[in-house]
C-alpha positions as CSV (number, residue, x, y, z in Angstrom):
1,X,12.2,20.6,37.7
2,X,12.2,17.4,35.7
3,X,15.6,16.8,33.9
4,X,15.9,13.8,31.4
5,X,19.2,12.5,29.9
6,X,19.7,11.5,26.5
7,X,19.8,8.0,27.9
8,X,16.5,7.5,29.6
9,X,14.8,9.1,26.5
10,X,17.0,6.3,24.1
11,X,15.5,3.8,26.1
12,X,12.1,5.1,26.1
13,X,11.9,5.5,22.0
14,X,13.3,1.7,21.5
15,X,10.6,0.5,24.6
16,X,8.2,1.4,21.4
17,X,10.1,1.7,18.3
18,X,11.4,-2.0,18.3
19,X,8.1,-3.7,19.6
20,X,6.4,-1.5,16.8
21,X,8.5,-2.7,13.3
22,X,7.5,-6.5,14.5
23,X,4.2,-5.6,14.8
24,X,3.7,-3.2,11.8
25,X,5.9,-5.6,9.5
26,X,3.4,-8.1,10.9
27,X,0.5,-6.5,9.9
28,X,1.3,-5.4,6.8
29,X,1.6,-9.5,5.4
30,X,-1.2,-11.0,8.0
31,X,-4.1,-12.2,6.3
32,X,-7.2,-10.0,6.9
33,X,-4.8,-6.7,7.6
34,X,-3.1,-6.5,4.2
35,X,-5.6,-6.1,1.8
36,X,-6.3,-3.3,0.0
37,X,-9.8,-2.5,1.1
38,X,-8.0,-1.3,4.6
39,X,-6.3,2.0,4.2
40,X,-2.5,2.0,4.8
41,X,-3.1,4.9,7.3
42,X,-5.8,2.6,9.7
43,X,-3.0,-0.1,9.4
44,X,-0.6,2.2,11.1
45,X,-2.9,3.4,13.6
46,X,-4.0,-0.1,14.2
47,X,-0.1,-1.4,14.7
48,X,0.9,2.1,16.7
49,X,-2.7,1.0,19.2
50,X,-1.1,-2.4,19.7
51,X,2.4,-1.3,20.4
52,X,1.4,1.1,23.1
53,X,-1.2,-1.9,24.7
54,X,2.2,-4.5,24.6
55,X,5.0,-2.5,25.2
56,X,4.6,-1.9,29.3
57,X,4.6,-6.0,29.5
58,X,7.3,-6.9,27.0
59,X,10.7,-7.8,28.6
60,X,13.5,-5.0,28.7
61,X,14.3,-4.0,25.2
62,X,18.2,-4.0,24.1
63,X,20.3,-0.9,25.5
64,X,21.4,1.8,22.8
65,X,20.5,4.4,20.8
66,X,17.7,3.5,18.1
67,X,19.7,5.5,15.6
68,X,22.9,4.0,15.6
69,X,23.6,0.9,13.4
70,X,24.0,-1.4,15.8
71,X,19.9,-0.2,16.5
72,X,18.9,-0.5,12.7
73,X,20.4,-3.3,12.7
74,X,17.5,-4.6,15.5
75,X,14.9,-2.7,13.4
76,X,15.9,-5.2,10.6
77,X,15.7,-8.2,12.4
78,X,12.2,-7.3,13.8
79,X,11.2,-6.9,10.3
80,X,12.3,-9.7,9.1
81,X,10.5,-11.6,11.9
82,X,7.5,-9.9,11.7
83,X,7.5,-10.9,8.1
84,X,7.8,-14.4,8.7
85,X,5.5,-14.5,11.0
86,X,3.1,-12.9,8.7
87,X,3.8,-16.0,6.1
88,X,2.8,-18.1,8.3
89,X,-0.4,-17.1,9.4
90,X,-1.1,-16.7,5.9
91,X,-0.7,-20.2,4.7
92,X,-4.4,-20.7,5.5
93,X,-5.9,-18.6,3.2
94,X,-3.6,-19.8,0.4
95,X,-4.3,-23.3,0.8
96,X,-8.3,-22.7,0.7
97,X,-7.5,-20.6,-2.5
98,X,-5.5,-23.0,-4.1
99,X,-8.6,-25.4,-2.6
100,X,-11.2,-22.9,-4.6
101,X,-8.9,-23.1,-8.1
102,X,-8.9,-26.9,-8.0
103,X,-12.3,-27.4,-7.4
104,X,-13.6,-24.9,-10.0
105,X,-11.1,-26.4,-12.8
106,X,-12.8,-29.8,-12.3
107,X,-15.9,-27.8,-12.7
108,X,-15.4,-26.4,-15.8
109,X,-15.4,-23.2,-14.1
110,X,-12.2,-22.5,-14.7
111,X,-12.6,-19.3,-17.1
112,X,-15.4,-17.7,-13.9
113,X,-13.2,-15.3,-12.7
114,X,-13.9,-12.4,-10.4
115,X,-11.9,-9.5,-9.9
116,X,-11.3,-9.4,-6.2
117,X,-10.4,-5.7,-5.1
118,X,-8.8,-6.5,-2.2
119,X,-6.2,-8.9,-3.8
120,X,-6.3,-6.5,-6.6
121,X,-6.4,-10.0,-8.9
122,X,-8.4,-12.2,-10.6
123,X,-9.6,-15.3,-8.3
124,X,-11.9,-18.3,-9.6
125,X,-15.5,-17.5,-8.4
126,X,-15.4,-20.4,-6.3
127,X,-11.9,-19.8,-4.7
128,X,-13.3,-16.3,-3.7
129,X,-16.7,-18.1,-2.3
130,X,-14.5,-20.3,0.2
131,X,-12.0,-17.4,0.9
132,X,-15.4,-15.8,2.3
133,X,-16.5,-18.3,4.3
134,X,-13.0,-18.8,5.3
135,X,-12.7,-15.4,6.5
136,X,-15.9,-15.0,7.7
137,X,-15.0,-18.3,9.9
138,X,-11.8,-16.7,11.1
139,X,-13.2,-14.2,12.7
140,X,-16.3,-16.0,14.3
141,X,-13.6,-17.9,15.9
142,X,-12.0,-14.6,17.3
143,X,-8.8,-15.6,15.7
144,X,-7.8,-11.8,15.0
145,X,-7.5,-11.7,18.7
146,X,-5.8,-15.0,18.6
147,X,-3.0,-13.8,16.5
148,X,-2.4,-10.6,18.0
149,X,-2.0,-12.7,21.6
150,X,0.3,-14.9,19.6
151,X,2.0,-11.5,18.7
152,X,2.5,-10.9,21.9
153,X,3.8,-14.1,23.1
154,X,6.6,-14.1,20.4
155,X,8.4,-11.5,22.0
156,X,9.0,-14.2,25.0
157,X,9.6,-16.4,22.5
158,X,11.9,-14.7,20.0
159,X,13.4,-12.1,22.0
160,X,14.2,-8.3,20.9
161,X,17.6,-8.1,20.5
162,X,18.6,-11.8,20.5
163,X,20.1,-13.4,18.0
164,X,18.6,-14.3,14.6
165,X,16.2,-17.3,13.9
166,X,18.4,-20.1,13.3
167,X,18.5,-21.4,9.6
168,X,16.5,-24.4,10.2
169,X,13.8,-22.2,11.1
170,X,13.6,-20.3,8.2
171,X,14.2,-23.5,6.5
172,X,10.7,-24.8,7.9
173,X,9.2,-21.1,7.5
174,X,9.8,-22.0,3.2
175,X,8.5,-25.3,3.8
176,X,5.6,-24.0,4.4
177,X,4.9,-23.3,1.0
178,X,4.4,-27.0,0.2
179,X,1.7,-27.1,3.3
180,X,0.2,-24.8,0.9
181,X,0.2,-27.5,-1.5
182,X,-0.8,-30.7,0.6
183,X,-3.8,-28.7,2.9
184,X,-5.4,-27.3,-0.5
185,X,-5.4,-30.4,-2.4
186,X,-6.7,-32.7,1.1
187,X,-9.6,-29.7,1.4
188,X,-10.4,-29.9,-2.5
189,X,-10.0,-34.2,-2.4
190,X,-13.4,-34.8,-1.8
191,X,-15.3,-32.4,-4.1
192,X,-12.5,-33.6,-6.8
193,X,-13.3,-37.1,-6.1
194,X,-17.3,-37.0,-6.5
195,X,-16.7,-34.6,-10.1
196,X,-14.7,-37.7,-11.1
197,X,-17.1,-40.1,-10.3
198,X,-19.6,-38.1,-12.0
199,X,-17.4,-37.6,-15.1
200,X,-17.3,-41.7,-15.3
201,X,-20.3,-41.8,-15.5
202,X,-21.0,-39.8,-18.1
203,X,-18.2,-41.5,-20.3
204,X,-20.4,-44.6,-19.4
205,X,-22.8,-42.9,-20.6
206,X,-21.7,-41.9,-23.4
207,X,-20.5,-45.0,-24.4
208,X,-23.6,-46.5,-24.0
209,X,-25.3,-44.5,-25.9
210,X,-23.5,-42.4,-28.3
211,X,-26.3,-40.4,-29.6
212,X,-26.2,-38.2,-26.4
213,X,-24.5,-35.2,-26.5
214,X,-21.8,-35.1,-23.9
215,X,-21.5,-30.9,-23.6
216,X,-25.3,-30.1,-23.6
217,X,-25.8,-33.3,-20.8
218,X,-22.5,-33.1,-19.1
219,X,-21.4,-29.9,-18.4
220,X,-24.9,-28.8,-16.1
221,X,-24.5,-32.1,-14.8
222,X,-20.9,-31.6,-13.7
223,X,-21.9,-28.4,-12.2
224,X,-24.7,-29.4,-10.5
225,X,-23.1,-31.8,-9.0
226,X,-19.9,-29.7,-7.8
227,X,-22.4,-27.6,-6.1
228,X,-24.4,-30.4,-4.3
229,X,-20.9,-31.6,-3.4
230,X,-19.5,-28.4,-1.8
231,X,-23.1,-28.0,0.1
232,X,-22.4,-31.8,1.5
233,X,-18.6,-30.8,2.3
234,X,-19.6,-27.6,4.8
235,X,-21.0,-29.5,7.1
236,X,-17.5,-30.9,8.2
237,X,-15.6,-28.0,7.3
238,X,-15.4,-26.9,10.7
239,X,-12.9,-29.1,12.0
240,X,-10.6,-28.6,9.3
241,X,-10.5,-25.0,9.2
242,X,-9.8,-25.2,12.9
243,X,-7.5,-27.5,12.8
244,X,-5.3,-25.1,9.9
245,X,-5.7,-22.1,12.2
246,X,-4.2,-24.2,15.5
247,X,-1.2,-25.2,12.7
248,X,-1.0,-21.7,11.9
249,X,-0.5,-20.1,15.2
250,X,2.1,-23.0,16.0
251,X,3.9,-22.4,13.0
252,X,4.2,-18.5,14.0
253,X,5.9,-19.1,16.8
254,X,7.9,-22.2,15.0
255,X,11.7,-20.4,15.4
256,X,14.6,-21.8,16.5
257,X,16.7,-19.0,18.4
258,X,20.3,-20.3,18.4
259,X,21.5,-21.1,21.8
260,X,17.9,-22.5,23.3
């Protein structure tokens, strides 16, 4: 007869509780797994088929019973890890967003907007149109495998049960906002800067000879011209977008445990 203790099954429930808030709190902020066109049940499934594939290979998991404070209190630091880590994977995707919204302003396509049902939001026709090709790029690359193996690595990395992130981590992990900022603006910088070489010229133009009319002339011009321009810019869009992803894995495994 097979007798368990109250013991063996505590540490059998946190050997997959634990592992499983990281990975579910991950999920539920990663780019690609928290929109709203995937169901919050496949989600679950999907976090619940990953715990039970990482949990034989993850290092000993603390000692205690789940239920006590002392275990909520672990739960709450997975979370909030899991969160973070979600951030920063994100970071991608915003910056070619915010990439999308500057280029269609100096388009004049600022008032195209599409409804995006898995943002539940309105998004500039062209920032959806990269997010797509983004996307689309992401997973030619195989980097939903990527970050679930980068998943897996951070609990080598940041220990269940350990201490906290120290604040310089999280520190870096808001900083990431202005990345945000800086990658959108350098992926938009060279569509910007043939729209504004097209818009002098048309004030050249303009100037030259009044008579034209600058709103029936320019604004075709200034969208054919945007177009031509993004068409030019995909052929070396590769690198970047490659290049953000690498930065994005680093920066999900970018804490600081005190004490190492």
């Amino acid at each position: 007869m097979i007798s368990l203790t109250s013991a063996q099954i505590d540490v059998w429930i946190a050997a997959f509780v634990y592992p499983l808030v990281r990975i579910l709190a991950f999920i539920a902020t990663a780019p690609l797994w928290n929109t709203v066109g995937i169901p919050q049940r496949t989600r679950l499934i999907l976090g619940i088929a990953i715990a039970v594939a990482l949990a034989p290979s993850l290092p000993d998991m603390p000692k205690g019973e789940p239920g006590s404070l002392t275990g909520l209190w672990i739960m709450v630091q997975q979370m909030l890890i899991g969160v973070g880590m979600g951030f920063s994977a994100r970071i991608i995707f915003a910056a070619v967003d915010l990439a999308g919204t500057f280029i269609s302003n100096q388009m004049g396509l600022g008032f195209a907007t599409f409804y995006d049902p898995l943002n539940s939001s309105q998004t500039p026709v062209i920032a959806e149109f990269l997010g797509v090709i983004t996307l689309l790029t992401f997973l030619s690359l195989n980097g939903h495998l990527l970050f679930v193996a980068t998943l897996a690595q951070s609990f080598v990395a940041i220990p269940v049960g350990g201490p906290l992130p120290a604040a310089g981590s999280w520190l870096n992990l808001s900083e990431l906002g202005g990345k945000i900022f800086s990658t959108g603006l350098l992926l938009s910088l060279p569509v910007i800067i043939a729209l504004m070489i097209t818009n002098l010229a048309l004030g050249i133009l303009t100037k030259a000879a009044p008579q034209l009319n600058l709103f029936a002339l320019g604004f075709p011009l200034t969208l054919a011209g945007g177009f031509i321009a993004i068409a030019i810019c995909f052929s070396y869009l590769a690198s970047p977008l490659q290049a953000m992803f690498e930065y994005a894995m680093s920066a999900m495994l970018g804490y600081v445990v005190p004490g190492t």
